[in-house]
C-alpha positions as CSV (number, residue, x, y, z in Angstrom):
1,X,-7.7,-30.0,-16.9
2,X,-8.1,-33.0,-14.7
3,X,-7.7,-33.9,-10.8
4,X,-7.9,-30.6,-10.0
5,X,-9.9,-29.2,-6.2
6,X,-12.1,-27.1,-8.0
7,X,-14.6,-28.1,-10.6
8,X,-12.9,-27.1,-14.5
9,X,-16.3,-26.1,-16.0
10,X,-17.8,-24.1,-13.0
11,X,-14.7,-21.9,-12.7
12,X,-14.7,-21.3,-16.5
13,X,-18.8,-20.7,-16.5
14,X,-18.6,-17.9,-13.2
15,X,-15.0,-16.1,-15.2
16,X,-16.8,-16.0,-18.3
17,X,-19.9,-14.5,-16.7
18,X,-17.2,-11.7,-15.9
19,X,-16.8,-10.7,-19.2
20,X,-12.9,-10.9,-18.7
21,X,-10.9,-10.4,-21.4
22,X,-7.9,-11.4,-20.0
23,X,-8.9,-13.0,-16.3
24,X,-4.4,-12.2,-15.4
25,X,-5.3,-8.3,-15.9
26,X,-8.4,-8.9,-13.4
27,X,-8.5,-6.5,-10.5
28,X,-8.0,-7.4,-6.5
29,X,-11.8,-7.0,-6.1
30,X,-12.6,-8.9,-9.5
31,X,-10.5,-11.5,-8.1
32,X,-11.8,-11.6,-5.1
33,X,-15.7,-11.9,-6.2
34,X,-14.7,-14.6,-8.3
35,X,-13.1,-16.8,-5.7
36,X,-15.5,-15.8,-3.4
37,X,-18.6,-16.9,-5.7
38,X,-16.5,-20.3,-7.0
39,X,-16.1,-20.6,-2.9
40,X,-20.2,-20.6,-2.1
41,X,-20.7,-22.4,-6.0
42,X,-18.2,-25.4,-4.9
43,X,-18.2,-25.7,-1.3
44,X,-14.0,-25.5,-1.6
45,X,-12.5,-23.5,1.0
46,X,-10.2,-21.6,-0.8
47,X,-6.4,-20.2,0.5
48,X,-7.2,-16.5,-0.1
49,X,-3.9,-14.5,-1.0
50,X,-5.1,-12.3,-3.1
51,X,-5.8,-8.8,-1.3
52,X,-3.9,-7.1,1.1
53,X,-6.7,-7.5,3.8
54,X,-5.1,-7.5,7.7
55,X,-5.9,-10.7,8.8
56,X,-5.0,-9.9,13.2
57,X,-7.4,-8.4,15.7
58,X,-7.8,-4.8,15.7
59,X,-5.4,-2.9,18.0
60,X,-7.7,-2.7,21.5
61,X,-6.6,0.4,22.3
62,X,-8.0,1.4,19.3
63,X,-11.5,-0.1,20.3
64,X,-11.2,1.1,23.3
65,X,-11.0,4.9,22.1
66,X,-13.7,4.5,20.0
67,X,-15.9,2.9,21.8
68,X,-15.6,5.4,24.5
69,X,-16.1,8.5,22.1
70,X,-19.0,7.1,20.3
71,X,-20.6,6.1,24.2
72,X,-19.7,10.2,24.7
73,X,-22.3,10.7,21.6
74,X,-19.2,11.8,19.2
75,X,-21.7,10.6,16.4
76,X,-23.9,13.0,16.1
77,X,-21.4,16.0,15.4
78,X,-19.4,16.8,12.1
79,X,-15.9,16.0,12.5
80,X,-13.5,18.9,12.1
81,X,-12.4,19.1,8.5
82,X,-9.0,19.8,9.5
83,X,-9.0,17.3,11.7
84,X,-9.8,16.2,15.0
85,X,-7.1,18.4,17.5
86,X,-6.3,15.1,19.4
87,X,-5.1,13.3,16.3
88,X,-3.4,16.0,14.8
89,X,-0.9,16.6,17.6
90,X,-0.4,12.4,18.0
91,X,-0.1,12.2,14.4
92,X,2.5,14.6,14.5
93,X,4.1,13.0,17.7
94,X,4.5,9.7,16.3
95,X,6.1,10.6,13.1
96,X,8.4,12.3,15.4
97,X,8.7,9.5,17.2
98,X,9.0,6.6,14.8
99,X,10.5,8.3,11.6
100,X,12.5,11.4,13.5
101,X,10.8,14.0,11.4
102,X,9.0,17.3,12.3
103,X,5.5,17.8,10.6
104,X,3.5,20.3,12.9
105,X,-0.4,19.4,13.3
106,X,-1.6,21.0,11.1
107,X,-0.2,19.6,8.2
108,X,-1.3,15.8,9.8
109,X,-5.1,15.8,8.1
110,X,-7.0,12.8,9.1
111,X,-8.4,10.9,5.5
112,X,-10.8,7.8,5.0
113,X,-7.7,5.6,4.5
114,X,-4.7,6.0,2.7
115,X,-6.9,5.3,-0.8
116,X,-8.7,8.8,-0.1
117,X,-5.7,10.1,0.7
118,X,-4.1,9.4,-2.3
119,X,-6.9,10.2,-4.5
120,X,-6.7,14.1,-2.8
121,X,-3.0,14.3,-3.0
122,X,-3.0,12.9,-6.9
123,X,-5.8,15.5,-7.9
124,X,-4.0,18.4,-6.2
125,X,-0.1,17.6,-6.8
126,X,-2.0,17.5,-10.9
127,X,-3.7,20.9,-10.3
128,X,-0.7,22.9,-8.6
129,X,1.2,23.4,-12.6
130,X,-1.3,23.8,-15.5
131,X,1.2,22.5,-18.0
132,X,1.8,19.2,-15.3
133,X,-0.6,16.4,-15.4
134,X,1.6,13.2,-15.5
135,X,2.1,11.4,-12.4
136,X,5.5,9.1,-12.1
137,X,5.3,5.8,-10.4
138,X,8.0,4.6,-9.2
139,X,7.0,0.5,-9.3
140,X,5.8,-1.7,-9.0
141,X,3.3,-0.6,-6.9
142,X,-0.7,-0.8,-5.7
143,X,-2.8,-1.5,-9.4
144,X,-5.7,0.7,-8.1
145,X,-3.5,4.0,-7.6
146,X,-3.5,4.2,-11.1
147,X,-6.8,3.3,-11.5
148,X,-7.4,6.4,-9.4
149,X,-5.1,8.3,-12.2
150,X,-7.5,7.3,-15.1
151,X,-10.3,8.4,-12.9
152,X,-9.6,11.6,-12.8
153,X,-8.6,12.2,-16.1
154,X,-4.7,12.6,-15.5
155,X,-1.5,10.7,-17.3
156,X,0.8,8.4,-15.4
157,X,4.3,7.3,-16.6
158,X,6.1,4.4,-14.3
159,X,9.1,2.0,-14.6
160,X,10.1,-1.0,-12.6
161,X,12.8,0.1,-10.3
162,X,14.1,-3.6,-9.6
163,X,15.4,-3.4,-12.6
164,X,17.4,0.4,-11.7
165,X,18.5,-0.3,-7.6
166,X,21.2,1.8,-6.9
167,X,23.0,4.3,-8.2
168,X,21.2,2.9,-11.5
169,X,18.0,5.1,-10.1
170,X,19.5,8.5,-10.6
171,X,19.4,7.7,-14.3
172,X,16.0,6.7,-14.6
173,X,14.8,9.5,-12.8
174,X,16.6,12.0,-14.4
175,X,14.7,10.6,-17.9
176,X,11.5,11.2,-16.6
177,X,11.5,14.1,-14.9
178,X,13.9,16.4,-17.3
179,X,11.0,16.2,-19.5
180,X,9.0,18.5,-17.4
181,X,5.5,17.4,-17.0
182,X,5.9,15.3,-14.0
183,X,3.9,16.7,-10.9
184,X,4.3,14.5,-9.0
185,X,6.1,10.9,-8.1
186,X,4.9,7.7,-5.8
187,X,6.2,4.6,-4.2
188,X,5.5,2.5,-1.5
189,X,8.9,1.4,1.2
190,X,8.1,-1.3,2.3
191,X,6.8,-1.6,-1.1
192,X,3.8,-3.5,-2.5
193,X,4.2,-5.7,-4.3
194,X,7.7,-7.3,-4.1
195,X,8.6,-6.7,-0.6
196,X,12.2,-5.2,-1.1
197,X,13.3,-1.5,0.9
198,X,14.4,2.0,-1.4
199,X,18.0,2.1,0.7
200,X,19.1,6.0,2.1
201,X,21.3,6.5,-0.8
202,X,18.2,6.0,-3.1
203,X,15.7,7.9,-1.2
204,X,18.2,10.7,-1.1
205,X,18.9,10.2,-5.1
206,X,14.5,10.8,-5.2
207,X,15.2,13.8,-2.9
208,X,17.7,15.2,-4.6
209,X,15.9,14.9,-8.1
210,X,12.6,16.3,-6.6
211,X,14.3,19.9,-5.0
212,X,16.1,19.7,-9.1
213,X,13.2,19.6,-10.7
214,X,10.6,20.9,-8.1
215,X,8.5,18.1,-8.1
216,X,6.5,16.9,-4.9
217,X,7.2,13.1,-4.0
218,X,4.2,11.4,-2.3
219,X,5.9,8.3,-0.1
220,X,3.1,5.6,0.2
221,X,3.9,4.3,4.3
222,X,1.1,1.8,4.1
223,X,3.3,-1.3,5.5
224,X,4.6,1.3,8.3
225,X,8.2,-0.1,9.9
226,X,7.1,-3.3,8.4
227,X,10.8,-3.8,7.3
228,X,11.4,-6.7,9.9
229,X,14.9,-6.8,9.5
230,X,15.3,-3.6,11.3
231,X,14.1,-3.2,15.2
232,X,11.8,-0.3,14.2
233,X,9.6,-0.6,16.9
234,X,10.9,1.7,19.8
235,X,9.7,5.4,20.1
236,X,12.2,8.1,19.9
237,X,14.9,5.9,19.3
238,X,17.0,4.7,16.1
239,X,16.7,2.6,14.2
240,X,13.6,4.9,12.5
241,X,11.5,4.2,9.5
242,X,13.3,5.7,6.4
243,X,12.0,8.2,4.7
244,X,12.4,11.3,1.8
245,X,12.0,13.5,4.3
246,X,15.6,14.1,5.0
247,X,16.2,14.7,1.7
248,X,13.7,17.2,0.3
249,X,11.0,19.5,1.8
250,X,8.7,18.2,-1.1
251,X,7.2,15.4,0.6
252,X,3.6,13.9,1.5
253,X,3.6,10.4,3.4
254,X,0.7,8.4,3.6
255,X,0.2,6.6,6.9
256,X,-2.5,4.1,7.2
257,X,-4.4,2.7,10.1
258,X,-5.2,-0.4,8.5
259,X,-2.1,-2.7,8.1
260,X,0.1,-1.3,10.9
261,X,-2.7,-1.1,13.9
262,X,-5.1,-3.8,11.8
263,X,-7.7,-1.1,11.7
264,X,-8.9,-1.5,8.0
265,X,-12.5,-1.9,8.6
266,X,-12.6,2.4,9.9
267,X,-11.1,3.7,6.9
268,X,-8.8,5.8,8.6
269,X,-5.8,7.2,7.9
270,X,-3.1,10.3,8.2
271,X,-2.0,12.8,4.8
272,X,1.1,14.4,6.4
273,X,2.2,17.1,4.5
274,X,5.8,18.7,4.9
275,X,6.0,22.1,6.4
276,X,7.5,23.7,3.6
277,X,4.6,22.5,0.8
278,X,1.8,23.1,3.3
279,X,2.4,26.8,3.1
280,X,3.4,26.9,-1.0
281,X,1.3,28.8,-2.8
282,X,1.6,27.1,-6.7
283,X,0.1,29.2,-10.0
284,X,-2.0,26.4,-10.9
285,X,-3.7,26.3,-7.1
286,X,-4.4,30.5,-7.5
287,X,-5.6,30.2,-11.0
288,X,-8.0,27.4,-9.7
289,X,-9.0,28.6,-6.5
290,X,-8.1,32.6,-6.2
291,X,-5.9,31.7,-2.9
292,X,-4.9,29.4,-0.8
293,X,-1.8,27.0,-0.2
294,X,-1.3,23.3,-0.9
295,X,-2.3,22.7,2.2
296,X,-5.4,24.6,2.7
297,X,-6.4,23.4,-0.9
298,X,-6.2,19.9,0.5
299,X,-8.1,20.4,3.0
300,X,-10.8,23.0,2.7
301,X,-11.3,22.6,-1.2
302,X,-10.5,18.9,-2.4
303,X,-11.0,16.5,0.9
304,X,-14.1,18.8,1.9
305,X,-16.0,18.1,-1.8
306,X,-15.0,14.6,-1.5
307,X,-16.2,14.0,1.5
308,X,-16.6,16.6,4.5
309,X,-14.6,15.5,7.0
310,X,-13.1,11.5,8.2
311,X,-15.4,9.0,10.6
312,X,-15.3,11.1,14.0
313,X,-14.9,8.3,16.4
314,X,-11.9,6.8,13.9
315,X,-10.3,9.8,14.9
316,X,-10.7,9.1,17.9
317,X,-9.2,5.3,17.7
318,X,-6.2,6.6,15.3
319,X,-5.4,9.2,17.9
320,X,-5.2,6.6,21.2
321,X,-3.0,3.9,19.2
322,X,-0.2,7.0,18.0
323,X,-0.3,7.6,21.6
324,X,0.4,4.1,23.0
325,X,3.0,3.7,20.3
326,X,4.7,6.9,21.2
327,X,4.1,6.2,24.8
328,X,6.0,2.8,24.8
329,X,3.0,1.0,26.0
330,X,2.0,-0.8,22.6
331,X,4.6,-2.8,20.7
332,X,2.4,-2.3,17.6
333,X,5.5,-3.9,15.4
334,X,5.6,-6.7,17.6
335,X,2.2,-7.9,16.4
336,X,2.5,-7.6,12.9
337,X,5.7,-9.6,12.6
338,X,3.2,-12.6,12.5
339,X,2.6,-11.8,8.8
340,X,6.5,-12.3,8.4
341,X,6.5,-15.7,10.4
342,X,3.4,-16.6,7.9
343,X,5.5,-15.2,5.4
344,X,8.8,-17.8,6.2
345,X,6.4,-20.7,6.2
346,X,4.4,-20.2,2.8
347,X,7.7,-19.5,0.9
348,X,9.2,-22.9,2.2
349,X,6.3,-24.6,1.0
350,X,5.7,-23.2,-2.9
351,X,9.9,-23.2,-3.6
352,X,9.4,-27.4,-2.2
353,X,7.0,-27.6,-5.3
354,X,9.5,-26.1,-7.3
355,X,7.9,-22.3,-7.5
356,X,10.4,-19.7,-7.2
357,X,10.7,-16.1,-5.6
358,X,10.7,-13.6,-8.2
359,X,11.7,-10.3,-6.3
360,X,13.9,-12.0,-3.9
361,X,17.0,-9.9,-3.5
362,X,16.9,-6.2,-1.9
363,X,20.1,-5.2,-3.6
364,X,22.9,-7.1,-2.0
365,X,20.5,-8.8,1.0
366,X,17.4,-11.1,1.0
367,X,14.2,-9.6,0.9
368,X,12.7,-9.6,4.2
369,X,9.4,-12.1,5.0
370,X,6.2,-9.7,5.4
371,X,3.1,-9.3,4.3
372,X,3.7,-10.3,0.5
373,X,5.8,-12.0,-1.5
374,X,6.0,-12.4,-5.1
375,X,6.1,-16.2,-6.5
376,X,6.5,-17.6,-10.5
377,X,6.6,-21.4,-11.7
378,X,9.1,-22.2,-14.4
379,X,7.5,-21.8,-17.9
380,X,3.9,-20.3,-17.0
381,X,3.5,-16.7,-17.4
382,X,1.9,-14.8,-14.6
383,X,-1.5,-14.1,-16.1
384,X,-1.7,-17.9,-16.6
385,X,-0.4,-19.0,-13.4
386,X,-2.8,-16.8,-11.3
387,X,-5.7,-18.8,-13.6
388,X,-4.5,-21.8,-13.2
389,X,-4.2,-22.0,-9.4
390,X,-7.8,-20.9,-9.2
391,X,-8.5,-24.3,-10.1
392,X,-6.5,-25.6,-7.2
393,X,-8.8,-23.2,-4.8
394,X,-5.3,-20.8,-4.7
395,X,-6.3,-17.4,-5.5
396,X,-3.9,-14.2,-6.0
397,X,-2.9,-11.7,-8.7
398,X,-0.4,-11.0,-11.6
399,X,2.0,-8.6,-11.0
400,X,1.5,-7.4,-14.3
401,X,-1.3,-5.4,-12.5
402,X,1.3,-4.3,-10.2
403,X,3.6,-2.2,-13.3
404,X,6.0,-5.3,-12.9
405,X,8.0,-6.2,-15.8
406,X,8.3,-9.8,-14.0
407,X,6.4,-12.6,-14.6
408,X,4.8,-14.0,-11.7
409,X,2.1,-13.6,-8.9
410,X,1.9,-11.7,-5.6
411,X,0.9,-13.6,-2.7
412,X,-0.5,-11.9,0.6
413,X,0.1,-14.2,4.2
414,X,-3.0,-12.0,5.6
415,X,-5.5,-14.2,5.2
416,X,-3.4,-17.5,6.0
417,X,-5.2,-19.8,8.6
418,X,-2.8,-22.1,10.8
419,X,-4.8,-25.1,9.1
420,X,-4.1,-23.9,5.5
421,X,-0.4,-25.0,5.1
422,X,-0.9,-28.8,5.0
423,X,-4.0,-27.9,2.8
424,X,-1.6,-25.9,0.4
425,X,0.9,-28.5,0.7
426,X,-1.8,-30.7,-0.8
427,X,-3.1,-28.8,-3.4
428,X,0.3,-28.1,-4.9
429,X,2.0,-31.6,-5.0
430,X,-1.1,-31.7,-7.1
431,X,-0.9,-28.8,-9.3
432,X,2.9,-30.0,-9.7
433,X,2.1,-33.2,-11.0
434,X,-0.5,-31.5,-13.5
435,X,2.6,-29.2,-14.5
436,X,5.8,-31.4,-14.4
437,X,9.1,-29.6,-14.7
């Protein structure tokens, strides 16, 4: 390796002291120690796109809740398993208003981000049939979701659905779930990794196959009307965030606090679970528990031993940015479409080095510019090309992490300084001339 930013031998002594079998199949936080410790070894400022960290202020309003409910000594009481009242009714309020759907309050349970929340949904959607343990994921997706899985003990089965858009997806799903020991199925719209939008016609397709099969789909809304191709940022007015909700009483979304409202630090977040399946009582869930319905089990049983209750004055924060939103008064969307301007520029500068976009269609349209974007170079696989850049001070992760049958990287614009495009400009005319085409 010669001519390279970063010093050859110290980035293979601090891997190896990983005990990395494969340094590609590393996970985000792996990934990020390691850059991170090469950083502080090297004194290289690195161009960090490897976890999905927001990178704008927090939302003030936010602050401003918070800090006025922690001044009113909210610290010293236990939150409300259920959920602060506040929240509940603004949770519910600005799915109405954003995503034209009717969850009442009480199925809109405050959680310490969307990774708790998944974790409770996974462990209950896996307890509700005995004879169901198999999750589906419909990717590629977020790696540590099925890390989550393999915590807990249950099996996951997934496919890539770039390579099944359409009417194509029907087909697929029809595989795995006629087999009968799916509970339960996720993805993520905007999704994470690649970027591209599940269209109506395929979110009612995962509708349709979930009330044919009575299976519950769990609808990851972490990038939240992210889709900036769409104006989805005006309350109570179309265009809305699309969902499986029109499709199937079945459903749980996931909304987080952290990428929409940059609130990440709080660990704060909303389970919203659909009318219908808050009240369903399931076999597994009485065998289990002697009573109770999905919802209640959620709550009282599974989010109460995991952790009694979500950061009171978060609720707090959560509940006073809904409200703005559904007020009119902040343009949350508005401020996040920086991470698709960041988006625009980065793209322009890896395809000039001849790097290419691996997902870049969303059927018959571009993929939009957001908060990732999925890059390859011609003749390296993707678990070699995310090692290789960490010796230009580039750091990301394979999509082979991700349940991607693609070859390539995903880069995240979150971290992206204004300062650190000429200094990626540099770094890969030289990584080009290291790696001619």
């Amino acid at each position: 390796m010669k001519n390279t930013p970063v010093n050859y031998q110290v980035v293979r002594e601090i891997i190896d002291s990983y005990g990395l079998p494969d340094f590609g199949k590393a996970t985000i936080r792996e990934v990020v120690a390691i850059s991170s410790e090469l950083e502080q070894r090297t004194n290289v400022e690195f161009i960090h796109m490897e976890m999905g960290v927001p990178g704008l202020k927090p939302a003030k309003v936010g602050v401003d809740a918070e800090i006025e409910a922690l001044r009113n000594g909210i610290a010293s009481v236990y939150p409300n398993i259920n959920g602060a009242p506040e929240l509940k009714k603004e949770a519910s309020r600005f799915i109405k208003a954003f995503m034209n759907i009717d969850i009442a309050p009480e199925g809109c349970v405050p959680v310490t981000g969307s990774m708790q929340g998944t974790y409770a949904t996974f462990m209950v959607c896996g307890q509700c049939f005995p004879e169901r343990k198999t999750l589906l994921f419909i990717d590629p997706g977020f790696p540590v979701q099925k890390q989550q899985i393999t915590v807990m003990g249950y099996e996951y089965e997934s496919f890539d659905v770039y390579e099944h858009r359409g009417e194509k997806l029907r087909a697929v799903l029809e595989k795995y779930l006629s087999k009968g020991d799916i509970a339960a199925m996720i993805y993520s719209n905007p999704n994470n990794p690649a970027w591209f939008c599940l269209t109506e016609e395929e979110l009612k397709m995962i509708g349709e196959m979930a009330n044919t099969y009575d299976v519950i789909v769990i609808e990851d809304l972490a990038y939240f009307a992210m889709d900036f191709r769409k104006d989805l940022g005006k309350p109570f007015h179309p265009p809305y965030q699309s969902s499986v909700a029109h499709y199937t009483d079945k459903y749980i979304v996931q909304i987080s606090g952290s990428k929409a409202f940059s609130y990440a630090g709080q660990r704060i977040g909303i389970t919203a679970i659909s009318n219908t399946l808050y009240h369903r009582t399931y076999p597994g869930l009485t065998q289990k528990y002697g009573k109770g319905t999905f919802g209640t089990v959620y709550i009282h049983r599974v989010l109460y031993a995991l952790s009694s209750g979500t950061s009171h004055s978060a609720q707090y924060a959560l509940a006073a940015m809904f409200k703005a939103a559904s007020d009119g008064t902040f343009d949350f969307v508005s401020e996040v479409k920086e991470y698709g301007r960041r988006a625009r520029k980065l793209k322009k500068i890896f395809t000039r080095y001849g790097f290419q976009m691996v997902y870049d269609q969303d059927l018959h349209e571009p993929i939009a510019d957001g908060f990732y974007f999925t890059i390859a170079y011609p003749g390296i696989t993707g678990n070699r090309l995310m090692e290789e850049l960490i010796y230009y001070g580039i750091s990301a992760i394979s999509l082979s992490t991700t349940g991607s049958n693609q070859e390539g990287l995903r880069a995240c614009t979150s971290f992206i300084k204004e300062h650190q495009y000429a200094l990626l400009e540099e770094r890969l005319k030289v990584f080009c001339e290291n790696h001619p085409l």
